[in-house]
C-alpha distance (Angstrom), angle and dihedral (degrees) to the residues before:
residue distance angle dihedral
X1 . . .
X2 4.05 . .
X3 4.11 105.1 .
X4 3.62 93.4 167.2
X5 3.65 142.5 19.1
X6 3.65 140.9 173.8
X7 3.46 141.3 171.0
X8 3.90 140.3 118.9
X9 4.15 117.9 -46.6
X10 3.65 119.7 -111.5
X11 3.66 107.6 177.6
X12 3.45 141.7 -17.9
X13 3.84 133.6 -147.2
X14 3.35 139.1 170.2
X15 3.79 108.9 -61.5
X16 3.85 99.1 -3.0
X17 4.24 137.9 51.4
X18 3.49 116.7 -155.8
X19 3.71 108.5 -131.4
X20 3.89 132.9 -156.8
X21 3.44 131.9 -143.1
X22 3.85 121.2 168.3
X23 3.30 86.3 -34.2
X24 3.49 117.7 -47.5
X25 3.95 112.5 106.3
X26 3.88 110.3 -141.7
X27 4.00 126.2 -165.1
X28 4.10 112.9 -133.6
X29 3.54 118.2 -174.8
X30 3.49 112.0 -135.9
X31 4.30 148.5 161.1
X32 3.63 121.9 -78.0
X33 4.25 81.2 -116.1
X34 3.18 94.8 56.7
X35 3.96 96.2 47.1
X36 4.21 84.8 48.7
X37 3.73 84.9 50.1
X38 4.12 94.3 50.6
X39 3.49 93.3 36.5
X40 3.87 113.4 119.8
X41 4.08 87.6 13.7
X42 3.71 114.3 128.1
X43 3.74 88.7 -156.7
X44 3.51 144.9 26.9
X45 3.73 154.3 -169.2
X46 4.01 118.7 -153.4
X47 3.98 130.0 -175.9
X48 3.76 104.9 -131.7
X49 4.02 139.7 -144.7
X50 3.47 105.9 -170.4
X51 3.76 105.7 -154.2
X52 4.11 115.1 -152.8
X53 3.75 121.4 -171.2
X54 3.56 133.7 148.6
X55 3.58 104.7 -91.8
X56 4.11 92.2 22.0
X57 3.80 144.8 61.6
X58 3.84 116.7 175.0
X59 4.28 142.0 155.8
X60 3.74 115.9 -131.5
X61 3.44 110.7 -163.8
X62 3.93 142.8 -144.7
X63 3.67 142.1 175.8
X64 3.64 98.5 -138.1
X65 3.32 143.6 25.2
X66 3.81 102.7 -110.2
X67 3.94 87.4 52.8
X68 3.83 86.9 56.7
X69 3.98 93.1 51.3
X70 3.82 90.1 46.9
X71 3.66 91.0 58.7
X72 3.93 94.0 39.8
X73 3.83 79.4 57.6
X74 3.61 101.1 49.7
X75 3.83 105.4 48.9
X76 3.89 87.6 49.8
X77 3.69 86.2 76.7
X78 3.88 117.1 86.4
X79 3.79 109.3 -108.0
X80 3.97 103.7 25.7
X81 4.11 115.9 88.1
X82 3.55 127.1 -176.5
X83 4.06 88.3 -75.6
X84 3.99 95.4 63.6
X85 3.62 89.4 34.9
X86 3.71 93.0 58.3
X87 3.82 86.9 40.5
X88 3.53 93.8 55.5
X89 3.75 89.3 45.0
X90 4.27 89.6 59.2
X91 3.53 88.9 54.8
X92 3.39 100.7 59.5
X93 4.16 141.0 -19.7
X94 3.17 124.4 -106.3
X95 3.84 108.3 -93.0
X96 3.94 84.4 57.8
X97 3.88 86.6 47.1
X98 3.74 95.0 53.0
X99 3.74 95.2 42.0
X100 4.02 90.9 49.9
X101 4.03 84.3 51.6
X102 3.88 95.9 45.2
X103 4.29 86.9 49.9
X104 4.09 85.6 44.3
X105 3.82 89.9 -123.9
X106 3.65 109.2 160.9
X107 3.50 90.4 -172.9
X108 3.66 114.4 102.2
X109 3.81 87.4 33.0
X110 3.95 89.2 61.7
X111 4.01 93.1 55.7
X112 3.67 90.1 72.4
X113 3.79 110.5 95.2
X114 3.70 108.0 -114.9
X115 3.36 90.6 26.5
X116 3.98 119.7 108.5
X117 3.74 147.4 -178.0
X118 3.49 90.0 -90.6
X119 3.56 109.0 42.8
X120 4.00 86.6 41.3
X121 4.07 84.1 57.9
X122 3.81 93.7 49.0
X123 3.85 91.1 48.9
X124 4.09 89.0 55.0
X125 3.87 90.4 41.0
X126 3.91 93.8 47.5
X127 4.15 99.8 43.2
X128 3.52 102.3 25.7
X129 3.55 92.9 98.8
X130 3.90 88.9 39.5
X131 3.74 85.9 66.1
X132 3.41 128.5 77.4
X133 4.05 115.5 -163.3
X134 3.91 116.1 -109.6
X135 3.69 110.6 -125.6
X136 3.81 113.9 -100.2
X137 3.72 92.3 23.8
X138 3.93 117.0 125.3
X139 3.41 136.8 176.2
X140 3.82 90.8 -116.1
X141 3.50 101.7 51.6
X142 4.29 88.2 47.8
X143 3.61 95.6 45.9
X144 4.14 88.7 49.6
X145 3.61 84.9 49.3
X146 3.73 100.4 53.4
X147 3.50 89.4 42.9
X148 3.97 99.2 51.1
X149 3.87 80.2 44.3
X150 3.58 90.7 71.0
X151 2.95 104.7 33.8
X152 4.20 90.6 60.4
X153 3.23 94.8 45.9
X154 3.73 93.2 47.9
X155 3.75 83.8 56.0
X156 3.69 89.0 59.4
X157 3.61 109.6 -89.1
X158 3.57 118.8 121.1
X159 3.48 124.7 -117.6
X160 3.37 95.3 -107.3
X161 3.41 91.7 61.2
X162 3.56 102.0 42.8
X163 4.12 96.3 55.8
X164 3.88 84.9 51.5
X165 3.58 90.3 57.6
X166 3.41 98.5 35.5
X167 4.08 85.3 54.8
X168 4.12 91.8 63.8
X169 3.66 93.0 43.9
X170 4.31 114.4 103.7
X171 3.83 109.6 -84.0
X172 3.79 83.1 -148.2
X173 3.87 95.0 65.9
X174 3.84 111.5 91.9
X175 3.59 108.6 168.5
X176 3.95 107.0 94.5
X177 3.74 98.5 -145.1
X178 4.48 87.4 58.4
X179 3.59 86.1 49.0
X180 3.89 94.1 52.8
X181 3.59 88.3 47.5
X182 3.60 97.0 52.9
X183 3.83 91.7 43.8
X184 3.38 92.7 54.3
X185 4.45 91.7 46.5
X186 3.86 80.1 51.0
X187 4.04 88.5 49.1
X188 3.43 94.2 47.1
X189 3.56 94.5 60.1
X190 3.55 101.8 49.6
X191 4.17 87.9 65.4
């Protein structure tokens, strides 16, 4: 099993960086927000899932450790692979992941292609009582999230981009459409 690896960047495409270390270049699968997070980086240092089947040997990698977990989580349910867990993982991190399956919202777990009502219901039903709820998370505040999420990325912002604003906005604000609007002041100050 590879848990961990690090080295200097090579490329980067969509869904995957190629990493090298002492030269050997290997591919890890990854989220769009953590390729906007790496990009630029001469070097860097993934958590890794290294997924064995039959006909297939692949890295899936994450920046921290919690990410990693998360994942670990979701392909242990029947019906979600590495794909829909790495979907599920651009959508949203994992405190808004664990929050959404402590308030049994299937919501943000249904927005992932391949991913429907009820496979999103057997996920909740099967780790809810694997996940304890972070402190100061509420259903409000991860619902308004996923919501302003969408919204900014549907206005063209990637997702990448969109979580990082999202992250600076007041936790106190609730209301999706104020936290769009303060995303996008935040947004329109990093140009």
């Amino acid at each position: 099993m590879i848990a961990k690896i690090k080295g200097e960047i090579l490329y980067i495409k969509p869904g995957y960086v190629v990493v090298n270390v002492n030269g050997i270049g290997f591919k890890v699968f990854t989220t769009e927000w953590t390729l906007g997070k790496i990009a630029g980086a001469g070097k860097v240092e993934l958590f890794t899932y290294t997924y064995v089947r039959e006909d297939t040997l692949a890295l899936y990698g994450f920046l921290t450790l919690e990410e990693l977990e998360m994942f670990e989580l979701l392909i242990s349910i029947s019906g979600i692979g590495p794909k829909a867990g790495l979907g599920i993982l651009a959508i949203a991190d994992s405190s808004t992941i664990k929050a959404a399956i402590t308030a049994e919202d299937s919501s943000i777990l249904t927005r992932v292609s391949g991913v429907g009502r009820k496979t999103a219901e057997r996920v909740i039903l099967e780790l809810k009582n694997k996940i304890e709820e972070l402190p100061g998370e509420d259903s409000k505040s991860f619902i308004a999230d996923s919501e302003a999420l969408e919204a900014l990325t549907s206005l063209g912002y990637s997702v990448s981009q969109a979580r990082e604003a999202l992250k600076e906005v007041t936790k106190d604000v609730t209301d999706t459409s104020e936290r769009v609007k303060q995303a996008l002041r935040i947004l329109g100050n990093k140009k």
